[in-house]
C-alpha positions as CSV (number, residue, x, y, z in Angstrom):
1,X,36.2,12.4,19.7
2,X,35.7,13.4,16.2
3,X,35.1,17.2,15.4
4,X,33.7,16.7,12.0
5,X,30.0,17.1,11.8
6,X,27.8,13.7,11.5
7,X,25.9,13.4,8.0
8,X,22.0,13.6,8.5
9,X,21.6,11.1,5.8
10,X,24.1,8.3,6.7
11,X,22.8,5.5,8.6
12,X,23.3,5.8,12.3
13,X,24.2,2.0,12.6
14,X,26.9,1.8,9.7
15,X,29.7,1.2,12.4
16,X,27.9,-1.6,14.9
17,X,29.7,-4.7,15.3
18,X,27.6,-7.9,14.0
19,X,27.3,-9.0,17.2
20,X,25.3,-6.1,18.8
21,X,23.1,-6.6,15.5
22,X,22.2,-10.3,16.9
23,X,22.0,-8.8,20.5
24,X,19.5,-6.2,19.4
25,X,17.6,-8.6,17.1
26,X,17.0,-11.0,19.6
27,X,15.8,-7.8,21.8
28,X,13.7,-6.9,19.2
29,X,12.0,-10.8,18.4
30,X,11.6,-11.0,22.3
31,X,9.5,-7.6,22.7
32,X,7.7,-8.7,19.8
33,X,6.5,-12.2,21.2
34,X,5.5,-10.8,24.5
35,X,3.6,-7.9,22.6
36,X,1.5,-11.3,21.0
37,X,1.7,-13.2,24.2
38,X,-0.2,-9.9,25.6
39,X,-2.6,-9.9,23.1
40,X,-3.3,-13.4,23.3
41,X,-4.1,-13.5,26.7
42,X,-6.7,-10.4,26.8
43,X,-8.2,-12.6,24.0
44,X,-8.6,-15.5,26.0
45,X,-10.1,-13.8,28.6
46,X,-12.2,-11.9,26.5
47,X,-14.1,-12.3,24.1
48,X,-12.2,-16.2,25.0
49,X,-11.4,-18.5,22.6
50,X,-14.8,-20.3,21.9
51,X,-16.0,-17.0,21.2
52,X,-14.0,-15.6,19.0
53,X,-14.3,-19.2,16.8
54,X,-18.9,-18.3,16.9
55,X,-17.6,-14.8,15.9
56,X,-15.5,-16.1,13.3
57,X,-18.2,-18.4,12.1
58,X,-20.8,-16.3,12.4
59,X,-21.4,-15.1,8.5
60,X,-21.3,-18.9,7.8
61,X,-23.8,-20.2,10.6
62,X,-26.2,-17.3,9.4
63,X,-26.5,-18.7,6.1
64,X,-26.8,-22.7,7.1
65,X,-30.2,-24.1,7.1
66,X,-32.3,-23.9,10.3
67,X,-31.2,-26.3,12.9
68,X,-27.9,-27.4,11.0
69,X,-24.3,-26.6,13.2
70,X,-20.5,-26.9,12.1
71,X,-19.2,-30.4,13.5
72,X,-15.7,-31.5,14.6
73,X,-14.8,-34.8,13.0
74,X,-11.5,-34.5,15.0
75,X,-11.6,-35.0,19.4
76,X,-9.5,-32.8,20.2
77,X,-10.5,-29.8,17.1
78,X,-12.8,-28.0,20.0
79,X,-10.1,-27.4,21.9
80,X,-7.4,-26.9,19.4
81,X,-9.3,-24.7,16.5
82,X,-10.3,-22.1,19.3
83,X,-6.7,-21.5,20.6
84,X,-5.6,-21.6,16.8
85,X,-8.4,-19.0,16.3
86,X,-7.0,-16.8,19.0
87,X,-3.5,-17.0,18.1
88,X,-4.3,-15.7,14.9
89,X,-6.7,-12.7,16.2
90,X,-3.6,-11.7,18.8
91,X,-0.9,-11.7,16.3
92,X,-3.4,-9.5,14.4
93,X,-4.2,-7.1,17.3
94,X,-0.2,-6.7,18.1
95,X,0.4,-6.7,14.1
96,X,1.3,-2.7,15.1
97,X,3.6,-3.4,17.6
98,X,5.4,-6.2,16.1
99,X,5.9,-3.8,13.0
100,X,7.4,-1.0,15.3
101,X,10.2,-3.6,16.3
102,X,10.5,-4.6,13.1
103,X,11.0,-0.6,12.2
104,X,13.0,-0.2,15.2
105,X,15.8,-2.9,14.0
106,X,16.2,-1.8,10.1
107,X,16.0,2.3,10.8
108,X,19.5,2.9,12.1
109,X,20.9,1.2,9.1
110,X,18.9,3.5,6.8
111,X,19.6,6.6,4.6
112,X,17.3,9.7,5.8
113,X,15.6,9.6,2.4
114,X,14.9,5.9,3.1
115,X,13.9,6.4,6.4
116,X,10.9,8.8,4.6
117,X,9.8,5.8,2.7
118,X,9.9,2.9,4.7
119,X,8.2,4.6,7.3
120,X,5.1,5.3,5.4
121,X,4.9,2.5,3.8
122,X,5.5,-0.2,6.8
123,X,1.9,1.8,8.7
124,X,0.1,1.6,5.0
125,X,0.9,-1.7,4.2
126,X,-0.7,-2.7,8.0
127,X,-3.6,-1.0,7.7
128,X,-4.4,-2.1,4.1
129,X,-4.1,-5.7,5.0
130,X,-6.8,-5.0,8.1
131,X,-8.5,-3.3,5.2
132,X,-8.3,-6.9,3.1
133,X,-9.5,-8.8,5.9
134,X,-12.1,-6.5,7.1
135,X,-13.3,-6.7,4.0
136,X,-13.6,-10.4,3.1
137,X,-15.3,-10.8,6.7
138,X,-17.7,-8.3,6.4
139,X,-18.6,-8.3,2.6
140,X,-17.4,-10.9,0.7
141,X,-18.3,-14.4,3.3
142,X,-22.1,-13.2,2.9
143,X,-22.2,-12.8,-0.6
144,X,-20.5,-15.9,-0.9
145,X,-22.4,-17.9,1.4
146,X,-25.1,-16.9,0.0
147,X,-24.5,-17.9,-3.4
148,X,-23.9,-21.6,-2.6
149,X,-26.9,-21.9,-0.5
150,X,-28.8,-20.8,-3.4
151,X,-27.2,-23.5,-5.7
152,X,-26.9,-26.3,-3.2
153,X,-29.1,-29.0,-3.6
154,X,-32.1,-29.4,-1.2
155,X,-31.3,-32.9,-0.2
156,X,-27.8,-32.2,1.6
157,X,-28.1,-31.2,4.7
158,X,-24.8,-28.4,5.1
159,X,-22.6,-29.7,8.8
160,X,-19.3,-28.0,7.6
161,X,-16.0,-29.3,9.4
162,X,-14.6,-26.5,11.9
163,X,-11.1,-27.6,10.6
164,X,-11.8,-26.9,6.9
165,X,-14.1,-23.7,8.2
166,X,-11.1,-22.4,9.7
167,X,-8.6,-23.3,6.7
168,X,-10.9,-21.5,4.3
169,X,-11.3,-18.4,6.4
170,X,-7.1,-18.8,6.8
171,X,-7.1,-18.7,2.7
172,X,-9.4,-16.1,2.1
173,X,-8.0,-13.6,4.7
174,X,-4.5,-14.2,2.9
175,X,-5.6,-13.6,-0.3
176,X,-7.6,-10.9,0.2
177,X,-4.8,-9.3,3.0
178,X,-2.3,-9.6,0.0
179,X,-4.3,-8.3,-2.3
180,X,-5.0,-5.5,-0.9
181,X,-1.3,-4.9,-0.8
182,X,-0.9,-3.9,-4.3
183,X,-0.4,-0.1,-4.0
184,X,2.7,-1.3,-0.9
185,X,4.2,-3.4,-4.1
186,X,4.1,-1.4,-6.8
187,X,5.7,1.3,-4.8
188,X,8.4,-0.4,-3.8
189,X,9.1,-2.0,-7.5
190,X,9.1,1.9,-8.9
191,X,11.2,3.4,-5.8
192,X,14.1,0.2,-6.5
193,X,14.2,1.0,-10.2
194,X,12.6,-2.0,-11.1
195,X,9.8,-0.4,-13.3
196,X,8.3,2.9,-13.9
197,X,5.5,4.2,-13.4
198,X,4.9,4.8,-17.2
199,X,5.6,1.4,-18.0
200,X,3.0,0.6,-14.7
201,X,0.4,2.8,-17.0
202,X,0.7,1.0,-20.0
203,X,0.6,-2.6,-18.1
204,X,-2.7,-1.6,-16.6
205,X,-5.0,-3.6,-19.1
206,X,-2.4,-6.6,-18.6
207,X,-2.8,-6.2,-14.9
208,X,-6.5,-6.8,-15.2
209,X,-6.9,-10.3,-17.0
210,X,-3.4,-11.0,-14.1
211,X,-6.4,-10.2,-11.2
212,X,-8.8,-12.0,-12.5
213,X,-6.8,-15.1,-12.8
214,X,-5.3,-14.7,-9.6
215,X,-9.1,-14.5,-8.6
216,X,-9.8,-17.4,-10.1
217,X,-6.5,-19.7,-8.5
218,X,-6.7,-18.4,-4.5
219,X,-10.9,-17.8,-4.1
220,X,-13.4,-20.2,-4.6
221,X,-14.7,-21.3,-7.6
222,X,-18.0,-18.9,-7.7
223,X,-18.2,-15.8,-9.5
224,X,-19.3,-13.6,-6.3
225,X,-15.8,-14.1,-4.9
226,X,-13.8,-13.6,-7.5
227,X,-15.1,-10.2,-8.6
228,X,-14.6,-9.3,-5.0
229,X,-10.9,-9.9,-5.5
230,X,-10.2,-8.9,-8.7
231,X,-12.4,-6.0,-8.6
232,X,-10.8,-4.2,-5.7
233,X,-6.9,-5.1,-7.4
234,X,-7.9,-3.1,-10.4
235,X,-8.7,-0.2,-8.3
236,X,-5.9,-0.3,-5.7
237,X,-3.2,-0.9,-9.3
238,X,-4.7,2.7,-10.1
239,X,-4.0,3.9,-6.4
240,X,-0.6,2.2,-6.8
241,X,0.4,3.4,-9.6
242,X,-0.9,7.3,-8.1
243,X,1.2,6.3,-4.8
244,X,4.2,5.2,-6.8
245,X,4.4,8.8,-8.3
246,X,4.2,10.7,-5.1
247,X,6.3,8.3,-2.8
248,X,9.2,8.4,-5.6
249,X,8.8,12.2,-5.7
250,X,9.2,13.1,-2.2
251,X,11.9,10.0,-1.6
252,X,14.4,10.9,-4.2
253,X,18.5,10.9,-2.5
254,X,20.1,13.6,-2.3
255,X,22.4,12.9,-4.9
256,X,19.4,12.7,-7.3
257,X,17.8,15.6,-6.0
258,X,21.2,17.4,-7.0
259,X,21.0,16.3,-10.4
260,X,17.2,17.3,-10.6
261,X,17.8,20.8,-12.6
262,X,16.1,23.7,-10.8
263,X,12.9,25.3,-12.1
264,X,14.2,28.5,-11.0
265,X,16.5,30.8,-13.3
């Protein structure tokens, strides 16, 4: 046994063979399936999968003329969208758990000062993409439903398809769960080296026409939702670019802390 004293700040898995690497990622990918497999099968007993698919299509069935329903133009999409539905809301619900593995694999092969980063930014960058979906489900399907109700003609007769109800809400909830991901990004650019955060400052006006044609491409083609996405960009660039500063400053090596001159005499 070695006398010398273990480094804080060297990675606790440096010496693992590569074989107890696959052994423990395979651990890791089993705990995180059953973690879903959990989760899926609370869902399908509750709410159950029909009724999380009436849930999910509830902000577009609220703003369909009286008397008009979504159809299935498929046989088996009644069955099928459901479970596709549920398998989505029970990776969701286990999103935390399947993160922890995920932390739990890549922490022993990390620096102490990485450890303070990654950390952080693996439970922020989870609960700003709930943040993104919440927020397309709850503010944005309205307003956008809405808006083509009041511009569709009154001869069609709205009978959306539940397979392209479901593929919109899969697109939306993307874009906007990315999205909302900008502050995670930026941080991670500034804390590789990649940019600064000055050079984030003076890209902010260039940032702004980027969200807007990002907007543009991954929403619909209404203005409703793509001042919803572009919009809330702006503002999480500015808490980005806020986060970047703080994350860098209390994530710094030790070797560059070293070099940092002292503000004391």
């Amino acid at each position: 046994m070695s006398d010398q004293p273990s480094n804080p700040d060297t990675p606790e898995g440096a010496e693992q063979p590569f074989i107890a690497h696959l052994i423990e990622l395979r651990d890791r990918l089993v705990k995180a399936l059953i973690a879903v497999a959990i989760a899926f099968v609370v869902l399908a007993i509750y709410p159950s999968p029909s009724g999380l698919y009436d849930w999910l299509a509830m902000p577009l069935v609220a703003h369909l003329p009286a008397g008009a329903t979504l159809i299935a133009t498929n046989p088996i999409s009644p069955f099928m969208v459901p479970i596709k539905v549920t398998m989505l809301a029970a990776f969701m619900l286990a999103l935390p758990a399947v993160l922890y593995q995920v932390w739990g694999f890549v922490a022993p092969g990390l620096y102490g000062h990485e450890k303070r980063l990654v950390a952080p930014l693996i439970i922020s960058s989870t609960l700003l993409f709930y943040a993104g979906v919440a927020f397309c489900y709850f503010f944005v399907f309205g307003k956008v439903f809405t808006f083509i109700q009041e511009f569709a003609p009154k001869s069609i007769t709205a009978a959306p398809d539940i397979e392209a109800y479901l593929s919109f809400v899969l697109n939306m909830f993307l874009a906007f769960g990315a999205a909302f991901e900008v502050p995670v990004a930026l941080v991670i650019l500034v804390r590789l080296g990649m940019v600064s955060v000055e050079k984030l400052k003076s890209f902010r006006s260039y940032f702004i026409v980027v969200a807007f044609v990002i907007a543009a491409v991954v929403t619909p083609p209404d203005v409703v939702s793509q001042l919803a996405l572009a919009i809330p960009m702006c503002i999480l660039y500015e808490a980005g670019i806020w986060a970047a500063h703080l994350f860098v400053r209390h994530t710094r090596a030790p070797e560059d802390e070293a070099e940092t001159p002292s503000a004391s005499p």
